[in-house]
C-alpha positions in Angstrom: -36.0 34.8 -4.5 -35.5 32.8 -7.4 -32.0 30.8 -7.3 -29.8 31.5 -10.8 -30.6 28.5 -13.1 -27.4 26.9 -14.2 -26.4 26.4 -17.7 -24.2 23.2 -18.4 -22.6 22.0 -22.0 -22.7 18.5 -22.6 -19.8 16.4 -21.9 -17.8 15.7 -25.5 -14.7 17.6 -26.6 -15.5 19.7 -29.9 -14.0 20.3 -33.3 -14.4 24.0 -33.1 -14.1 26.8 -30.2 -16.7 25.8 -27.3 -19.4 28.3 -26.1 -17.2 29.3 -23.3 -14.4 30.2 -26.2 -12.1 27.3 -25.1 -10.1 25.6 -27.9 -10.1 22.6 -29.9 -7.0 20.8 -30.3 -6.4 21.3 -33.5 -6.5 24.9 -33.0 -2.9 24.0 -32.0 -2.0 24.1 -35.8 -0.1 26.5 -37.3 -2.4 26.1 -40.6 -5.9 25.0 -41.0 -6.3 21.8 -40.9 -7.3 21.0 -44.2 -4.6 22.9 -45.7 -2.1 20.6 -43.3 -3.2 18.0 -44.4 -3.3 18.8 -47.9 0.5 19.8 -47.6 1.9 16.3 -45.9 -0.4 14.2 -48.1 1.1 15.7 -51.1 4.6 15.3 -49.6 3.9 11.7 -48.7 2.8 10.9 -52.5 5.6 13.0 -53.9 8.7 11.3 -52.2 7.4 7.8 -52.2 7.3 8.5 -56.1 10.6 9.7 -56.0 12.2 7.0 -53.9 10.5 4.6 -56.2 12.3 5.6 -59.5 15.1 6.0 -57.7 14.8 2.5 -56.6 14.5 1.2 -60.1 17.5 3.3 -61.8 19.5 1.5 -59.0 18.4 -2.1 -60.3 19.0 -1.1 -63.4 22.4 0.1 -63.3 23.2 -2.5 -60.5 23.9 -0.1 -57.8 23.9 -1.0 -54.0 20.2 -0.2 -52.8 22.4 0.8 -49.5 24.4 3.9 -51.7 22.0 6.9 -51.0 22.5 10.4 -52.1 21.8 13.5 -50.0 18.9 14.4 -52.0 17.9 11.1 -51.1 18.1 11.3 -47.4 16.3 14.3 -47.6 13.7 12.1 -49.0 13.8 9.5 -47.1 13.7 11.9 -43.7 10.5 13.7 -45.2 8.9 9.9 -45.8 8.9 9.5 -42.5 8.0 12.6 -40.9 5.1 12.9 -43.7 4.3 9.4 -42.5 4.3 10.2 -39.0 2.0 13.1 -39.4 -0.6 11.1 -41.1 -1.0 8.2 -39.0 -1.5 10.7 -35.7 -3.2 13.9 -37.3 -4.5 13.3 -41.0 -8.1 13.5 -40.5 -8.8 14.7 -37.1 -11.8 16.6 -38.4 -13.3 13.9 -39.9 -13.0 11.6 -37.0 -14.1 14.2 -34.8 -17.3 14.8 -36.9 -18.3 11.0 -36.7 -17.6 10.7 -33.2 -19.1 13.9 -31.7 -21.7 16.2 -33.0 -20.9 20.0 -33.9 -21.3 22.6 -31.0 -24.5 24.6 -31.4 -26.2 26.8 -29.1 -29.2 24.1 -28.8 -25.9 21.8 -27.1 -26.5 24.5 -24.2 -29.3 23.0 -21.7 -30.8 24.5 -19.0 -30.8 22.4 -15.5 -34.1 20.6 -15.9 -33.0 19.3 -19.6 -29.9 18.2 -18.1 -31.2 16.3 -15.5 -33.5 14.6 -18.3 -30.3 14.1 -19.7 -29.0 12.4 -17.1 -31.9 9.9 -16.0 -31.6 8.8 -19.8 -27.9 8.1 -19.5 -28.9 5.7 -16.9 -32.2 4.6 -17.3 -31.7 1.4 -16.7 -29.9 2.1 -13.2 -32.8 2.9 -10.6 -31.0 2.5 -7.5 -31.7 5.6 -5.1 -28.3 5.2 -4.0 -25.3 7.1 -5.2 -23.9 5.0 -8.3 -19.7 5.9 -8.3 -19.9 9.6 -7.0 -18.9 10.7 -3.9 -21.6 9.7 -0.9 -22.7 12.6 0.0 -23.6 13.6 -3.7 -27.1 12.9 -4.8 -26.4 12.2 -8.4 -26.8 9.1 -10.1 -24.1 9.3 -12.8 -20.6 7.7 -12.8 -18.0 10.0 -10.8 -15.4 11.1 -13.0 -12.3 11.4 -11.8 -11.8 15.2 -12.9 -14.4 18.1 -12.0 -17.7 17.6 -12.3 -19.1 18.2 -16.2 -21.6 20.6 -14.9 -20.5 24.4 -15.5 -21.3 26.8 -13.7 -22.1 30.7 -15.8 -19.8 32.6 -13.1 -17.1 30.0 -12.9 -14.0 30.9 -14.9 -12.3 29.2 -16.5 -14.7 26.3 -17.0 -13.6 22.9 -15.4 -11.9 20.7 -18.1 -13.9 17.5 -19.0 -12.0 14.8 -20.4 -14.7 12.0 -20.7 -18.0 11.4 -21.0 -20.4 9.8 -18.3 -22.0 7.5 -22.1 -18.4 6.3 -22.2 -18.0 5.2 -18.7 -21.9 3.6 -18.9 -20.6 1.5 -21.5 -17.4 0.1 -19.8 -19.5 -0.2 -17.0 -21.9 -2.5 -18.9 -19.0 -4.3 -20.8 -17.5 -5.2 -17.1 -21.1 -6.8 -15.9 -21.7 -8.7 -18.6 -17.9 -10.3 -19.3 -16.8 -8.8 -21.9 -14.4 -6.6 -19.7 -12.3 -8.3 -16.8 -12.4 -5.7 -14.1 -8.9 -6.5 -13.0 -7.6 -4.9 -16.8 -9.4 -1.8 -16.3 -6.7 0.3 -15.5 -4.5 -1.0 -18.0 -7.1 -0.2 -20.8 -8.2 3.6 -19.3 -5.1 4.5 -18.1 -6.6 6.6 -15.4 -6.8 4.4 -11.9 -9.7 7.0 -9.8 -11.8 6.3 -13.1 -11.0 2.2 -12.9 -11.8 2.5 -9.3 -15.2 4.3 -10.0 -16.3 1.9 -13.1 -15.7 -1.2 -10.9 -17.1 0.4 -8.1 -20.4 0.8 -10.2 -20.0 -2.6 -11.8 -19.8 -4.2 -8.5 -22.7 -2.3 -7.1 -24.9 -3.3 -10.3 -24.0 -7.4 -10.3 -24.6 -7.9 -6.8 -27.2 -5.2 -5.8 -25.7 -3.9 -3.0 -24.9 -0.6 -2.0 -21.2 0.6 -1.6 -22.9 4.3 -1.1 -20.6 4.3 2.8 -16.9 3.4 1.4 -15.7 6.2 0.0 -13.8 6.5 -3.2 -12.9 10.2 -4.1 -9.5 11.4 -2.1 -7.3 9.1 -2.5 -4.4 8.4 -4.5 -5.3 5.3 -6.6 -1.9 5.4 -8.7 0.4 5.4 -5.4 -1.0 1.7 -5.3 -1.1 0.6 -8.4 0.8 -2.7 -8.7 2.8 -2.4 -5.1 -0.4 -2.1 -2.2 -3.7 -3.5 -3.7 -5.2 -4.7 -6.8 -9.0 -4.0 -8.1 -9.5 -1.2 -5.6 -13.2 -0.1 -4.9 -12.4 2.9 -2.6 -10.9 2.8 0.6 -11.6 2.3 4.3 -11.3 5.4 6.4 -9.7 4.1 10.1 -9.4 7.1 12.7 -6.1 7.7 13.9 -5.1 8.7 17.7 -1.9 10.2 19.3 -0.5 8.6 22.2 2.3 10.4 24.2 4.5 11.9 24.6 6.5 8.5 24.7 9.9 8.9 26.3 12.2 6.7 25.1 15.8 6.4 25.2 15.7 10.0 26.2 13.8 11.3 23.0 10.0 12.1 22.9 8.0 10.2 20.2 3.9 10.9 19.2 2.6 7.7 19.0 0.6 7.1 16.4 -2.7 4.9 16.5 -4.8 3.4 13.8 -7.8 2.3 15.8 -11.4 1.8 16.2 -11.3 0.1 19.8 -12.1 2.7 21.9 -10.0 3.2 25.2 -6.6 1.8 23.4 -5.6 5.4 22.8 -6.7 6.4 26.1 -5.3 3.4 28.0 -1.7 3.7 26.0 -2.1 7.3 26.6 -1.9 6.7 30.4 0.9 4.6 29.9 3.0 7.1 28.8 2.1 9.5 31.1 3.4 7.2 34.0 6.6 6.3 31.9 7.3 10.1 31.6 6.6 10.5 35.3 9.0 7.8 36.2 12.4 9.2 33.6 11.3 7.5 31.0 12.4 3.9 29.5 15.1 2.4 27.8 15.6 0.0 25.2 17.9 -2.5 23.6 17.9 -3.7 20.1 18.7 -7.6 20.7 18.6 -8.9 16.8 18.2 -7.5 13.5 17.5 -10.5 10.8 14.8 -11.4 8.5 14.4 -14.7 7.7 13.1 -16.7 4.7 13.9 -20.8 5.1 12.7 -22.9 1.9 12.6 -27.0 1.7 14.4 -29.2 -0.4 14.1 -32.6 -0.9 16.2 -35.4 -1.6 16.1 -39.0 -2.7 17.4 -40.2 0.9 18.2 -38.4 4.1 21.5 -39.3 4.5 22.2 -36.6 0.9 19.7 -34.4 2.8 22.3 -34.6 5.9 25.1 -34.2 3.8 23.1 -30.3 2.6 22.9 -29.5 6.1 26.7 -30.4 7.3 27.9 -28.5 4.1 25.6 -25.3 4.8 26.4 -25.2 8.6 30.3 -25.8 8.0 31.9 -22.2 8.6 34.7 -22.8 6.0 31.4 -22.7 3.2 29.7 -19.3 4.8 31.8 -17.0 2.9 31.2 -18.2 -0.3 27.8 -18.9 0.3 27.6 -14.9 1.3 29.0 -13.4 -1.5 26.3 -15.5 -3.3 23.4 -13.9 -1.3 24.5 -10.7 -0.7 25.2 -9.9 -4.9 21.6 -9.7 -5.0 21.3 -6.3 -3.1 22.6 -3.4 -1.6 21.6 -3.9 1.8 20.8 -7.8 2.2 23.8 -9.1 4.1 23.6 -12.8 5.0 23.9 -13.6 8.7 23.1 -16.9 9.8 22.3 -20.2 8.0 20.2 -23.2 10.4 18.7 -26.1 8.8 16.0 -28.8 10.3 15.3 -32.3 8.9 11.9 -33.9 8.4 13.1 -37.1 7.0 14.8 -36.6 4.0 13.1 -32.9 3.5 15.7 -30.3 4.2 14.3 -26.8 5.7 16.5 -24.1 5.3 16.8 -20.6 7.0 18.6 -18.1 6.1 18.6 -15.1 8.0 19.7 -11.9 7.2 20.3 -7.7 7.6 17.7 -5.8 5.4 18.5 -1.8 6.0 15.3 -0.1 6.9 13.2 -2.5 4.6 11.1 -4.9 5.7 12.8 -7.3 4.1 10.9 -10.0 2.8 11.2 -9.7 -0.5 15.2 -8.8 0.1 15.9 -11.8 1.6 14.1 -14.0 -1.0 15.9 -12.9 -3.5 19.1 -13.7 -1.9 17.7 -17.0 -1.2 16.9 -17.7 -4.7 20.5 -16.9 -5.7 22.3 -19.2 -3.0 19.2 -21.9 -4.2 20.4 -21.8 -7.9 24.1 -22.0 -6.8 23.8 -25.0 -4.8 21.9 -26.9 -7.7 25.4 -26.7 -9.4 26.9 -28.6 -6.4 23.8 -30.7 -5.3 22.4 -31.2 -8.8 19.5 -33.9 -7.6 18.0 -31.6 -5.0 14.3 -30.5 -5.3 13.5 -27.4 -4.4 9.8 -27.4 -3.5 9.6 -24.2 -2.6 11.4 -20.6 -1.6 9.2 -21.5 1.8 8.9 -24.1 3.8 7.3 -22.2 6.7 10.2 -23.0 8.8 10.8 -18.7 8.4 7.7 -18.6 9.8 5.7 -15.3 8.7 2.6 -14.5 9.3 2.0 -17.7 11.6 2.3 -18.2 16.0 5.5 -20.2 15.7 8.2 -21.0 18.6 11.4 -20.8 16.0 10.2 -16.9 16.3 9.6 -16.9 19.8 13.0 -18.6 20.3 15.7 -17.8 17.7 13.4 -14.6 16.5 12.4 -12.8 13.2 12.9 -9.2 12.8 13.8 -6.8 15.2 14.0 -8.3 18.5 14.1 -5.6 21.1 13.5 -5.4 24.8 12.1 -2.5 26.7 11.6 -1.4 30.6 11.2 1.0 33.0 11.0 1.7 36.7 7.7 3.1 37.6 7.5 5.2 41.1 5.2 4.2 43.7 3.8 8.1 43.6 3.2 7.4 39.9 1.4 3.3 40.7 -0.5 5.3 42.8 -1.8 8.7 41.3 -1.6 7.5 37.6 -2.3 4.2 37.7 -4.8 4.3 40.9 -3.1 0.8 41.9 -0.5 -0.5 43.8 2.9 -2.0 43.0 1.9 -5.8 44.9 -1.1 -5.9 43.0 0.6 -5.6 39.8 3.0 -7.8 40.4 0.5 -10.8 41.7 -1.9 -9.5 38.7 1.2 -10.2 36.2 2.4 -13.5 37.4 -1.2 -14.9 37.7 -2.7 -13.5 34.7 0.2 -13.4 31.8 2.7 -16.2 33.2 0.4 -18.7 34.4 -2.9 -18.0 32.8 -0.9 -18.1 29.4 0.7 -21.3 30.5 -2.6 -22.8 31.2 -3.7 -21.9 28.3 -1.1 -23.6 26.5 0.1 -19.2 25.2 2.9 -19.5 21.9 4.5 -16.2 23.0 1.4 -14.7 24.4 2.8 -14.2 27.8 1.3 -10.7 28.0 -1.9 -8.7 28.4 -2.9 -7.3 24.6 0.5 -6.3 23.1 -1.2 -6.9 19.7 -3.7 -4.0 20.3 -0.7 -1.6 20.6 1.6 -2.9 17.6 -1.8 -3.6 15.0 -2.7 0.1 15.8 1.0 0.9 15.2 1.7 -1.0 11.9 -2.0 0.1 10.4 -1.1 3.8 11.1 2.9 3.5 9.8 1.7 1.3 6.5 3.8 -1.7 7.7 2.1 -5.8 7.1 -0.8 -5.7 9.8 -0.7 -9.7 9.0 2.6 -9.7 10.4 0.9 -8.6 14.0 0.8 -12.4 14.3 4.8 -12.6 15.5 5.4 -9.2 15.8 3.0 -9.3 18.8 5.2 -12.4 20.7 5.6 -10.6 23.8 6.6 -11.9 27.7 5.6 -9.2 30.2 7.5 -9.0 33.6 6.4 -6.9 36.6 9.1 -6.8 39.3 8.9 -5.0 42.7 12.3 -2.9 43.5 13.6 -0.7 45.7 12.6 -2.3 48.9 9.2 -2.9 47.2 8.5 0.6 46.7 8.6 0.9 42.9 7.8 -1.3 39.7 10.0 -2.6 37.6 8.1 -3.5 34.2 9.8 -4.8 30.5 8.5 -6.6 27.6 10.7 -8.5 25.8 9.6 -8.9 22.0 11.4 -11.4 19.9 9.7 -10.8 16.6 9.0 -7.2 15.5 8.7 -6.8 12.0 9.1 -3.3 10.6 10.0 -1.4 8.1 10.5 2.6 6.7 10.4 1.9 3.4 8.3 -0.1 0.7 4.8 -1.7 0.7 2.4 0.8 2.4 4.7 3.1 4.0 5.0 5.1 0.7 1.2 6.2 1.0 0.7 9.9 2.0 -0.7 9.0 5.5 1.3 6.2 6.2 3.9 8.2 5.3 2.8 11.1 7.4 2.6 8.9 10.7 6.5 7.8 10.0 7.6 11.5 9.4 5.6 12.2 13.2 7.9 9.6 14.4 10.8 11.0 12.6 11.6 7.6 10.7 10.3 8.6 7.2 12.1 6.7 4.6 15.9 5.3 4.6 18.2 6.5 6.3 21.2 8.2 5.0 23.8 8.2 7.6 23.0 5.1 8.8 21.0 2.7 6.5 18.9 0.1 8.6 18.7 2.9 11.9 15.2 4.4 11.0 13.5 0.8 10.9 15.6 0.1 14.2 14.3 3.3 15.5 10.8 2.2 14.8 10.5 -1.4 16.4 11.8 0.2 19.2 9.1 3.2 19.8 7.0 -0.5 19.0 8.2 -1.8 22.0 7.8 1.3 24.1 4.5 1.7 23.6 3.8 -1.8 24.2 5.5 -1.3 27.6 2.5 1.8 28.3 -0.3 -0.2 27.4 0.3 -3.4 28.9 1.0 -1.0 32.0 -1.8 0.7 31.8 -4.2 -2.2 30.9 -2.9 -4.0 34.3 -3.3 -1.3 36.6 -7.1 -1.2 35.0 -7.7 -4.7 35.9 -6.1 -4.8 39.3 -8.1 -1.8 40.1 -11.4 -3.0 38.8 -11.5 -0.6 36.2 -11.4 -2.3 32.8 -15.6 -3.1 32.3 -16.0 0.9 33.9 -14.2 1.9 31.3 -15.4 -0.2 28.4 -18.5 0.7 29.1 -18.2 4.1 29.3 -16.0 5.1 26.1 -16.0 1.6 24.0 -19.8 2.0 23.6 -21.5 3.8 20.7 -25.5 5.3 21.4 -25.8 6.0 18.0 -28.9 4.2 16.2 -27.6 1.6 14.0 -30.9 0.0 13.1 -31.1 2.0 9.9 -27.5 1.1 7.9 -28.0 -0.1 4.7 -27.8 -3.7 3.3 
């Protein structure tokens, strides 16, 4: 049986009633058009003529131009509404009749004339991969960011098509050749899906590579516009697992996992299993301060000395805290230590930062106390708000010492039963494993707070999956793992102890819907309330803990000769991959 041909109208708005009986906007009218016009034009003409005469009797008779009657306020008010009216609506039809043809019942095309349609919209595109659309769509033209502009006879009411695919093949075109920088696009359209799909396009058409696999529809390109990432393309779809339940300080958390390593789920899983066995594991919040530490400079180090004694001198702290801390709600200034290089100065502040992050918090605080001391220190030179004495985003032992962050540590007793039936190990073998392998195999190899087995698989998969920095996996990961025997031998005593976790519940990424999402799981979506700083607290904690299950888990794995067994079998992918695109 013949399938029902479907009829489609070409994508333009119309001056007059489409086929399917929608309306034009200037249906909106109370009058027809030409008549409204007519009406505020001749207002327009007639009170500027009055105003005028008006104006002159007033030279004449030398009266203050500022004097005005009632009649001529009403005037005046009418000028500007008149006005108004004309420079929005006055000739809407005319425009409209320039721009886009009339509707007729030849618009209406039947499927094969609209796909003749199409391949001449794009003619010179002759790529067999999908252009902007969706990847599983086998059309050509650029994906709009509304309904598609084909309707269907049955479908009521009719999808609503704001722009035409001619419009977007001309940005498109404008953006290869430089006439367009791709980075203004949303800016200029004012719609961020259909910036994303014209750059997309423009992308795919100057370097000649398919982006037919990343997709673009689904996601909510205004959430991070300006904040999360700029010039977006599409996004990159990362599968996310649950491990748990997690007990922890008496509560049970989901953990979850952002991850394409297979077994980390699994492994972490296990870890939890043999926590929950065991009572569960505790926690203890040690520290709670970002830090941001810029360099001065002086013109000797004997007035870069006389900085340092005047910062570190308790009688200044207070004043130099009421300095920081006016620059936010939550920033509270902590601590102030300072290193010399000569006569370079390197300042770091440290300070409280709710359930933000806190980068940014701190910085401006930093900035403030920087302007203030330029009053009293006016030939210092600040080089710059950071002198990587913080240190972000970079292995470095101030972290691993003094710490960044939340600096939390985490343990539990594991029963023998549990070593044994969980883990399929036993507690000496752990014990030698741990003191071998993550205390003097990280010594050897010279480890900057790597003294543990892969506590950065656990906390990356964490902060990908709760929208927090995944650059800052770099200290957040610092991490010393002990194994201890107790109880006459019987049962393990594991912690990790992790100087440096840097989280966050609000700002950056953790506003996105599945970020978002994971938090809520965890139950630390957004600030708290009762007790601003708690939720972020709360989350470098559950970091910690699960942590704790997968460098558990992970070291029963190798002591029992498991780890290749099980790499092998679930870390290994039989699909054919001979076939991906270029």
């Amino acid at each position: 049986m013949e399938a029902p041909r479907r009829r489609s109208v070409k994508p333009a708005f119309q001056p007059q009633p489409l086929a399917d009986g929608s309306l034009k906007a200037s249906d909106a009218l109370p009058l027809p058009l030409y008549i409204t016009n007519a009406v505020f034009f001749t207002l327009f003409f007639s009170v500027v003529y009055y105003l005028l005469l008006r104006w002159r009797e007033k030279i004449r008779n030398s009266t203050p131009l500022h004097v005005v009657t009632l009649s001529e306020i009403a005037a005046i008010v009418t000028f500007v509404a008149s006005f108004i009216y004309l420079l929005g609506f006055f000739g809407i039809g005319f425009v409209q009749s320039l721009i886009i043809p009339r509707a007729s019942h030849e618009d209406i095309l039947d499927e094969d004339e609209i796909n003749d349609y199409d391949s001449l919209m794009l003619k010179e595109d002759t790529r067999a991969i999908p252009c902007a659309a969706a990847p599983k769509s086998d059309d050509c033209r650029i994906a709009s960011p509304r309904p598609t502009n084909k309707i269907i006879e049955d479908q009521i009411p009719p999808p609503v098509i704001p722009l035409s695919s001619k419009e977007d093949e001309e940005i498109v075109k404008s953006v290869v050749e430089g006439k367009t920088p791709s980075y203004s696009l949303e800016s200029k359209l004012g719609d961020c899906h259909r910036a994303a799909s014209i750059r997309r396009e423009a992308l795919q058409r100057t370097t000649g590579k398919s982006l037919s696999g990343l997709p673009l529809d689904g996601f909510d390109y205004d959430a991070i516009l300006g904040q999360c990432c700029e010039m977006p393309v599409g996004y990159v779809q990362i599968p996310v697992g649950i491990a748990g339940p997690l007990l922890l300080d008496g509560k049970e958390f989901s953990v979850p996992m952002a991850t394409t390593e297979g077994c980390l789920v699994a492994s972490t899983n296990r870890g939890c299993k043999a926590i929950y066995a065991s009572g569960g594991a505790t926690s203890s919040l040690l520290r709670d301060g970002m830090t941001r530490a810029p360099v001065v400079r002086f013109g000797t180090a004997k007035r870069a000395a006389e900085l340092k004694f005047y910062l570190e001198d308790p009688l200044n702290f207070e004043t130099l805290s009421l300095v920081f801390n006016s620059s936010s709600r939550f920033g509270r200034l902590q601590s102030i230590k300072c290193a010399i290089a000569g006569k370079n100065l390197y300042i770091r502040f440290s300070c409280s930062t709710g359930d933000a992050m806190g980068m940014n918090m701190v910085s401006k605080g930093v900035q403030n106390v920087m302007d203030f001391l330029n009053n009293e220190f006016p030939d210092m030179d600040v080089i710059g708000i950071s002198g990587n004495y913080c240190s972000d985003k970079k292995p470095a032992a101030v972290n691993w010492i003094e710490g960044r962050g939340k600096s939390v540590v985490c343990e539990a007793i594991i029963k023998e039963e549990v070593v044994n039936k969980v883990l399929k190990t036993d507690v000496a073998s752990l014990v030698e494993l741990n003191m071998l392998k993550n205390l003097t195999g990280s010594a050897m190899a010279g480890a900057l707070g790597g003294f543990n087995a892969h506590a950065s698989n656990i906390v990356s998969a964490i902060y990908i999956a709760t929208g927090q920095d995944p650059a800052q996996n770099i200290e957040s990961s610092h991490c010393i793992t002990m194994m201890e025997a107790v109880n006459d031998g019987k049962d393990l005593h594991v912690s990790v102890t992790m100087p440096s976790i840097e989280v966050g519940t609000v700002g950056g990424g953790t506003q996105l819907a599945s970020q978002s999402a994971c938090l809520n799981l965890l139950g630390v979506k957004g600030a708290s309330k009762e007790a601003p700083g708690s939720n972020a607290r709360q989350l470098a904690t559950i970091v910690a803990g699960a942590v704790l299950a997968g460098e558990l888990s992970l070291m029963s794995a190798i002591a029992a000769g498991q780890l290749v067994k099980s790499h092998m079998k679930y870390n290994r992918s039989n699909k054919d991959v001979t076939n991906v695109s270029s």
